[in-house]
Short mmCIF file of the C-alpha atoms (twelve columns), coordinates in Angstrom:
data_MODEL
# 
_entry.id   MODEL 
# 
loop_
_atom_site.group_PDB 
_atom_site.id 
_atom_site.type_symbol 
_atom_site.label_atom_id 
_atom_site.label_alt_id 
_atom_site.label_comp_id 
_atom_site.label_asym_id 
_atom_site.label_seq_id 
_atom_site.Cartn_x 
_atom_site.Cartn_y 
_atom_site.Cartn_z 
_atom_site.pdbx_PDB_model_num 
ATOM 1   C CA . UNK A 1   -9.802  -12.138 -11.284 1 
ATOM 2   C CA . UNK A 2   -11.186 -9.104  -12.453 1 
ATOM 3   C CA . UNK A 3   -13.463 -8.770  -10.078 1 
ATOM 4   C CA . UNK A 4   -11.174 -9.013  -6.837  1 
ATOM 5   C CA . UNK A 5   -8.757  -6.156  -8.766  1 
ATOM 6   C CA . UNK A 6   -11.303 -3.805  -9.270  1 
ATOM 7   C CA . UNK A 7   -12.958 -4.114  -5.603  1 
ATOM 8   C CA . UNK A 8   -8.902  -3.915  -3.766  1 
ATOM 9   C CA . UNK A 9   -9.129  -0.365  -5.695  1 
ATOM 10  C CA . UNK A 10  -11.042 2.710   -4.248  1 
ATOM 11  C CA . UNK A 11  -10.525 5.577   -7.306  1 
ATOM 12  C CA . UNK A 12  -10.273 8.500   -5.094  1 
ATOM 13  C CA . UNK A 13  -9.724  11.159  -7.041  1 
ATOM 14  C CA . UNK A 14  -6.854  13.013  -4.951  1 
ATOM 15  C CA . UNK A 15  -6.987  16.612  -3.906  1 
ATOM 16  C CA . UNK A 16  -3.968  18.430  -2.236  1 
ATOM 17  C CA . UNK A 17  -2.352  16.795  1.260   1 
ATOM 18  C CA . UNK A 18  0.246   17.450  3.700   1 
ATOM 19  C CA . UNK A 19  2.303   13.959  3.055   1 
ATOM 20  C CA . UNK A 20  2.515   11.968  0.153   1 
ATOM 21  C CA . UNK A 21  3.012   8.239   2.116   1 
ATOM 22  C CA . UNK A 22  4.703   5.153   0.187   1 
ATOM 23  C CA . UNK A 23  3.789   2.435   1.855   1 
ATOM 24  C CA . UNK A 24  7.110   0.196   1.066   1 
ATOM 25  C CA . UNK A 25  6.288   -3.346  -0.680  1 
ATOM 26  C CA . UNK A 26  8.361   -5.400  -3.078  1 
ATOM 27  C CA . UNK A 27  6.858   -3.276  -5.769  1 
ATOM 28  C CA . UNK A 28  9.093   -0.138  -7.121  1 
ATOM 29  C CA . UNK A 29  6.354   1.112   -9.411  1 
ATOM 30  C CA . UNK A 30  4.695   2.557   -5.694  1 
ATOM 31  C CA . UNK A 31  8.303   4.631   -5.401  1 
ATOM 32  C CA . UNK A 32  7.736   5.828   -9.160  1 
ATOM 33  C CA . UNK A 33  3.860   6.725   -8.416  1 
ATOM 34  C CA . UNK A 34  4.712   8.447   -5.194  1 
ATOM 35  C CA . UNK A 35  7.773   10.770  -7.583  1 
ATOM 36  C CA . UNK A 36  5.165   11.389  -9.899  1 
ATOM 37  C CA . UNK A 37  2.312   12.489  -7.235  1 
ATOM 38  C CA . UNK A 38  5.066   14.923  -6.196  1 
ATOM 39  C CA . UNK A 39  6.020   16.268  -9.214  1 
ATOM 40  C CA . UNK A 40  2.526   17.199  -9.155  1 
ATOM 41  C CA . UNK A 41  2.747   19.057  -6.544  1 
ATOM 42  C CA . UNK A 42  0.223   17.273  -4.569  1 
ATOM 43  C CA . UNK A 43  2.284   17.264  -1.431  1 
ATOM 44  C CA . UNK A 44  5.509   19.168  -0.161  1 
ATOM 45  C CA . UNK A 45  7.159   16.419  2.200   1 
ATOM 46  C CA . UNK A 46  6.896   12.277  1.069   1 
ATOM 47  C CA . UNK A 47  7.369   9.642   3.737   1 
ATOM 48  C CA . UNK A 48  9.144   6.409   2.388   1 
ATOM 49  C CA . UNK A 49  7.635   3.945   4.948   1 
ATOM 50  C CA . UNK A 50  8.756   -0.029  5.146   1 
ATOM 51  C CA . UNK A 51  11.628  -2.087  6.372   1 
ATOM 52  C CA . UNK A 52  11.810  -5.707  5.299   1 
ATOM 53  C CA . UNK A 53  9.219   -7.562  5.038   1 
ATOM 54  C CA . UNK A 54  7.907   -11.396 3.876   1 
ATOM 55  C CA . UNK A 55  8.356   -10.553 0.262   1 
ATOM 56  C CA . UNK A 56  11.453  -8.681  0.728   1 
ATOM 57  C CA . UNK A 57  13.285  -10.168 3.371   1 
ATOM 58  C CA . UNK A 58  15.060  -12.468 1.157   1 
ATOM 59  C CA . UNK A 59  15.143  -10.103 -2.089  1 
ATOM 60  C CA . UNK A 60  16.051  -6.918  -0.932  1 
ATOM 61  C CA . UNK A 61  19.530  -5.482  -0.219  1 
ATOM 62  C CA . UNK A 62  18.357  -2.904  2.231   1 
ATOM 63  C CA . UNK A 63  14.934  -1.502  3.545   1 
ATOM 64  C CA . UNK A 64  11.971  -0.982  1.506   1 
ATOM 65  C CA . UNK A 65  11.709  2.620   2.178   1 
ATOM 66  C CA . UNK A 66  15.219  3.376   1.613   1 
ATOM 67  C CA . UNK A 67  15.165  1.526   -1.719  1 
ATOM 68  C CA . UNK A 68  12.115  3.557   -2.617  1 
ATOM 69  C CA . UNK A 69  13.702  6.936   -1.210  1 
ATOM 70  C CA . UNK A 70  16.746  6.185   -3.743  1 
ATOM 71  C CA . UNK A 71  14.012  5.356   -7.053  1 
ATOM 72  C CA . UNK A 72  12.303  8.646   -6.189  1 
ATOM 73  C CA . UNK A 73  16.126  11.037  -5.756  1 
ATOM 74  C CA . UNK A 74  16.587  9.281   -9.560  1 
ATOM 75  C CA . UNK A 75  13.138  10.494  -10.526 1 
ATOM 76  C CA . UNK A 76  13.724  13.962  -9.338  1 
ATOM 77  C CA . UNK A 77  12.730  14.251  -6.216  1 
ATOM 78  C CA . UNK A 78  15.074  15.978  -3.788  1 
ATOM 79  C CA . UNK A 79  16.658  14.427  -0.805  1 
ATOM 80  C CA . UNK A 80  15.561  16.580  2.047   1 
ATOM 81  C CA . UNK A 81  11.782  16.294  0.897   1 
ATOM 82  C CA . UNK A 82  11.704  12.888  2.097   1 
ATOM 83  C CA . UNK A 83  11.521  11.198  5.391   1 
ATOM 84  C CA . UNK A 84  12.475  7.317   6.042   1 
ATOM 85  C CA . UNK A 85  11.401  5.318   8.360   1 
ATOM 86  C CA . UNK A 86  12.626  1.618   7.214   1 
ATOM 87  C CA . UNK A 87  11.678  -0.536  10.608  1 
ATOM 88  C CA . UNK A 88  8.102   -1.481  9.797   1 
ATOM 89  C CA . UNK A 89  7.403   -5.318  8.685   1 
ATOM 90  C CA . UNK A 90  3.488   -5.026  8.500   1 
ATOM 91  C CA . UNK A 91  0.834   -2.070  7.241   1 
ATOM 92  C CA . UNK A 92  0.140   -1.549  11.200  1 
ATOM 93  C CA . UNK A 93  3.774   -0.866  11.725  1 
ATOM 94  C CA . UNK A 94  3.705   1.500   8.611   1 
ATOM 95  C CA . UNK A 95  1.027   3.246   10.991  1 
ATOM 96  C CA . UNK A 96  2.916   3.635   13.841  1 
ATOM 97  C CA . UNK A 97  6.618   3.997   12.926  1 
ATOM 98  C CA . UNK A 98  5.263   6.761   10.646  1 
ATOM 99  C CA . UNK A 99  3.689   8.684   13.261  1 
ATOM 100 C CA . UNK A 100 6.590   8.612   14.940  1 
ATOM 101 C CA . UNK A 101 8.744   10.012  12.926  1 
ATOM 102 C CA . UNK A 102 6.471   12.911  12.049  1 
ATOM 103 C CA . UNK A 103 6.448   13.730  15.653  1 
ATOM 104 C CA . UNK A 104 10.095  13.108  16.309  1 
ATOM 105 C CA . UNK A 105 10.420  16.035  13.135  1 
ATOM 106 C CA . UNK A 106 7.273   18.190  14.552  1 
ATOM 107 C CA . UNK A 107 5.255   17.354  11.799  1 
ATOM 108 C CA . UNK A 108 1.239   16.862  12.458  1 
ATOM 109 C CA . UNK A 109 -0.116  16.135  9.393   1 
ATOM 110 C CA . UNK A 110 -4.088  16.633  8.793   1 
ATOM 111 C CA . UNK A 111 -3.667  14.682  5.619   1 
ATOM 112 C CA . UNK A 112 -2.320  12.087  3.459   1 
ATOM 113 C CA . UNK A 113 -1.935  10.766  0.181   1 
ATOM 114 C CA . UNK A 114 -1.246  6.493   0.737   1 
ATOM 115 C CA . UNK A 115 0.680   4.993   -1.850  1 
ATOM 116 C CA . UNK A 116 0.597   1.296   -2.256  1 
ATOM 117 C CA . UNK A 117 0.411   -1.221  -4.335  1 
ATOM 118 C CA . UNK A 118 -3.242  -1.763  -6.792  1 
ATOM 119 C CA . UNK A 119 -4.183  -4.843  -4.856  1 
ATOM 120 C CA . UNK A 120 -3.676  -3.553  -1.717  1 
ATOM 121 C CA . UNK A 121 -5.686  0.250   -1.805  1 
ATOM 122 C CA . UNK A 122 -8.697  -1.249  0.426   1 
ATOM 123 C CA . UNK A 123 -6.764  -3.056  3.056   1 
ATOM 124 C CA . UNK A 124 -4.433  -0.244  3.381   1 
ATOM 125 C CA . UNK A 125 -7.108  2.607   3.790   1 
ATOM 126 C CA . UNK A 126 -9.075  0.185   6.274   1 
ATOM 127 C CA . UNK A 127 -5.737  0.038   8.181   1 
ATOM 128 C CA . UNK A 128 -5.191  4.070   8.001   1 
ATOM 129 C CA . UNK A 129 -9.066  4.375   9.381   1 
ATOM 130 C CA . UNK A 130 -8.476  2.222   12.070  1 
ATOM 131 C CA . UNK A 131 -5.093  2.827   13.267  1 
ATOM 132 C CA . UNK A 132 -5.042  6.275   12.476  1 
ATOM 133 C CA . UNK A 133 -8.480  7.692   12.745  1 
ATOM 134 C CA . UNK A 134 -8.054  11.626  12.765  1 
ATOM 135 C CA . UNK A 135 -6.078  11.436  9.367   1 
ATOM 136 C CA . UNK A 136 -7.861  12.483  6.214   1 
ATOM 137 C CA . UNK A 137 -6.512  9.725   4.005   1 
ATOM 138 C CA . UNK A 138 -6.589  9.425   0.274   1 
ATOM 139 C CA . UNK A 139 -5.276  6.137   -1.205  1 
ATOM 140 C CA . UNK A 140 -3.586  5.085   -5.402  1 
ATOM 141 C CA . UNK A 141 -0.973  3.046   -6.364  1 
ATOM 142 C CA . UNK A 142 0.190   2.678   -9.743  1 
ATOM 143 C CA . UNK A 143 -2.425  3.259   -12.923 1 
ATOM 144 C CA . UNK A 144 -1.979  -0.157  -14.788 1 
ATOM 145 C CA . UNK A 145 -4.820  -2.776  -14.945 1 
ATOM 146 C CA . UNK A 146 -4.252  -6.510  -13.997 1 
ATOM 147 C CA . UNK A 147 -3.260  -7.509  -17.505 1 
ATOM 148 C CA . UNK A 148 -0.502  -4.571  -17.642 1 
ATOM 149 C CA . UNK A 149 0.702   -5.222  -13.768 1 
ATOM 150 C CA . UNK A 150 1.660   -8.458  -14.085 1 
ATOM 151 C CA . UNK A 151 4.766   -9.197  -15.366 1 
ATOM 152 C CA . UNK A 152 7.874   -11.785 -15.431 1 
ATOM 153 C CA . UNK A 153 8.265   -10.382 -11.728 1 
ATOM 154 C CA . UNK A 154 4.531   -10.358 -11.029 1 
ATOM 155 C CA . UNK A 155 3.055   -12.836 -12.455 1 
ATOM 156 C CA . UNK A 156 -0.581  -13.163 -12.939 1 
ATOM 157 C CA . UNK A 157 -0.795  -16.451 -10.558 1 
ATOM 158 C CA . UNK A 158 1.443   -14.859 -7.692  1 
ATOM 159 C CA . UNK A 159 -1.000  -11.559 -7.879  1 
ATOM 160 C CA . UNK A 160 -3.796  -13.336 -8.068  1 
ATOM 161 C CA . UNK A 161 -2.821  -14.944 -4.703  1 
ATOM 162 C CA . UNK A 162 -1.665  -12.314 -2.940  1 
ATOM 163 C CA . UNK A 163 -4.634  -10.380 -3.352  1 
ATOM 164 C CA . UNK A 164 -6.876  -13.394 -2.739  1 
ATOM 165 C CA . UNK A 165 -5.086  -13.323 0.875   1 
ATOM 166 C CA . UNK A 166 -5.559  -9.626  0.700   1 
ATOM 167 C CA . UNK A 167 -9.232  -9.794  0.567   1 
ATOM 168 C CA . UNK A 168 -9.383  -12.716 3.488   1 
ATOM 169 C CA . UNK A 169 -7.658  -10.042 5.244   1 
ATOM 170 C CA . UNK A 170 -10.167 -7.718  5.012   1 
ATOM 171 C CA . UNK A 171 -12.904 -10.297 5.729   1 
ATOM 172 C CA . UNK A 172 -11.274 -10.616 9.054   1 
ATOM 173 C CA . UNK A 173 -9.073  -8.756  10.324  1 
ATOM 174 C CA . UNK A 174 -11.886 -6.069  11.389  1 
ATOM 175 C CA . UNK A 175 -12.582 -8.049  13.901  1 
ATOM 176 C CA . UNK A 176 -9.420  -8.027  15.442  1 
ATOM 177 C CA . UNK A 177 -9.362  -4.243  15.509  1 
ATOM 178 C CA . UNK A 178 -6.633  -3.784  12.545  1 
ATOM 179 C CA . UNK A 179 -9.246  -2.459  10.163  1 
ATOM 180 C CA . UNK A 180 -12.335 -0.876  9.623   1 
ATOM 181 C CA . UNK A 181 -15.336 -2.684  8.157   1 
ATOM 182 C CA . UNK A 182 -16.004 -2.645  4.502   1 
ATOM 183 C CA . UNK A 183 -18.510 -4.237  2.578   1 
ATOM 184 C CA . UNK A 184 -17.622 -7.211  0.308   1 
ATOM 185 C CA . UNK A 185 -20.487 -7.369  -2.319  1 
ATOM 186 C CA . UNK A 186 -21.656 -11.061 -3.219  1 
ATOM 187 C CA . UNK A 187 -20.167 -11.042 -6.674  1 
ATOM 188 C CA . UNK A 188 -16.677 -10.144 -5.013  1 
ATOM 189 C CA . UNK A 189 -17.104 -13.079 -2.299  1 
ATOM 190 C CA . UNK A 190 -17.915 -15.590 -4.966  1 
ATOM 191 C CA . UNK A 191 -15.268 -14.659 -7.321  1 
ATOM 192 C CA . UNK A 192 -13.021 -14.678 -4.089  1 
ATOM 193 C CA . UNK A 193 -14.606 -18.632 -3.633  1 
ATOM 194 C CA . UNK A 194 -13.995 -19.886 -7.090  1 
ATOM 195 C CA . UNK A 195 -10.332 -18.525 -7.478  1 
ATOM 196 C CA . UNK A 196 -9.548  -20.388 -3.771  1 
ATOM 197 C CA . UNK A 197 -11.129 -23.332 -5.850  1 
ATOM 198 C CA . UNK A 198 -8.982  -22.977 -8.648  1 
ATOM 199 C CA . UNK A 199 -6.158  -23.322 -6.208  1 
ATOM 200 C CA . UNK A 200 -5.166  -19.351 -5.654  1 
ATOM 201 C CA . UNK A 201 -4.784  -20.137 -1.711  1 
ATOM 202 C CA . UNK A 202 -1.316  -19.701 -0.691  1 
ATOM 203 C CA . UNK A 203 -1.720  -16.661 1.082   1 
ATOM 204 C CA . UNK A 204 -4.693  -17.227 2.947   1 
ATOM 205 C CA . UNK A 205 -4.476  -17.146 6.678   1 
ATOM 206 C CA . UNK A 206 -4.118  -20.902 8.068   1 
# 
């Protein structure tokens, strides 16, 4: 399991941006890494960026982002440095829903800091490069390791899972023009074989 964490995360060490960008999940610790990235001033404006998707649909009183835009007001950061955009279901949607709604406010933004969850730093910076070339993009999520992630609401065989499904994403989805290319060492593709094995295959693509 180890192995598949560590590879989903890139460790970019983040400079200054124009946007700190939440990519919404069913995960509130990205709203409380996004207040904190604020607080250090790494960004003036954040974008809260996700409506309802599969793991939210059914849990979720209202949008991701809007659920994340209320976490970060209780966290200290104002109101009118965030922008919503609560429509997206997918990380391509994220994309372009969020460019939108720069435009719509006149905002062209040079660079970002994407906030998601640990599992998911690769797929969504392959997304970002492909869907969004001319962005400088910088991607974290929350600093815990698996063992400290995983919870009573995230348990270790639901993570392990998702990000198995995560990384078969990434395998493929290149191909269909959603992400950039990124090399999956061997050790990472045969840890990804045994833990399908083991039975971790409910989110794989059918």
């Amino acid at each position: 399991m180890a192995t598949v964490w560590n590879y989903h995360q890139l460790g970019h060490t983040l400079k200054e941006a124009d946007i700190i960008w939440a990519l919404g999940s069913h995960d509130l610790r990205v709203a409380d890494r996004t207040a904190e990235l604020w607080h250090d001033r790494l960004a003036p404006v954040i974008v809260m960026s996700g409506g309802l998707g599969n793991f939210t649909e059914a849990s979720f009183p209202e949008p991701e982002a809007d659920l994340f835009a209320k976490r970060a007001i209780e966290l200290g950061v104002p109101a009118d440095s965030i922008l919503i955009e609560n429509k997206s279901t997918n990380t391509g949607e994220n994309v372009a829903f969020t460019q939108e709604i720069l435009t719509s406010r006149g905002i062209d933004p040079n660079s970002a800091i994407a906030v998601q969850k640990p599992y998911m730093e690769r797929r969504t910076f392959a997304t970002i490069r492909a869907q969004w070339p001319e962005i400088n993009v910088q991607v974290t999520s929350p600093r815990l390791d698996f063992d400290s992630y995983c919870n009573a609401d995230f348990p270790k065989e639901k993570v392990t899972a998702i990000m198995i499904g995560d990384l078969q994403r990434i395998i493929e989805y290149p191909s269909r023009g959603f992400m950039i290319e990124q090399d999956v060492p061997a050790e990472v593709l045969d840890a990804m074989q045994h833990l399908i094995h083991a039975g971790y295959d409910a989110h794989l693509l059918r």
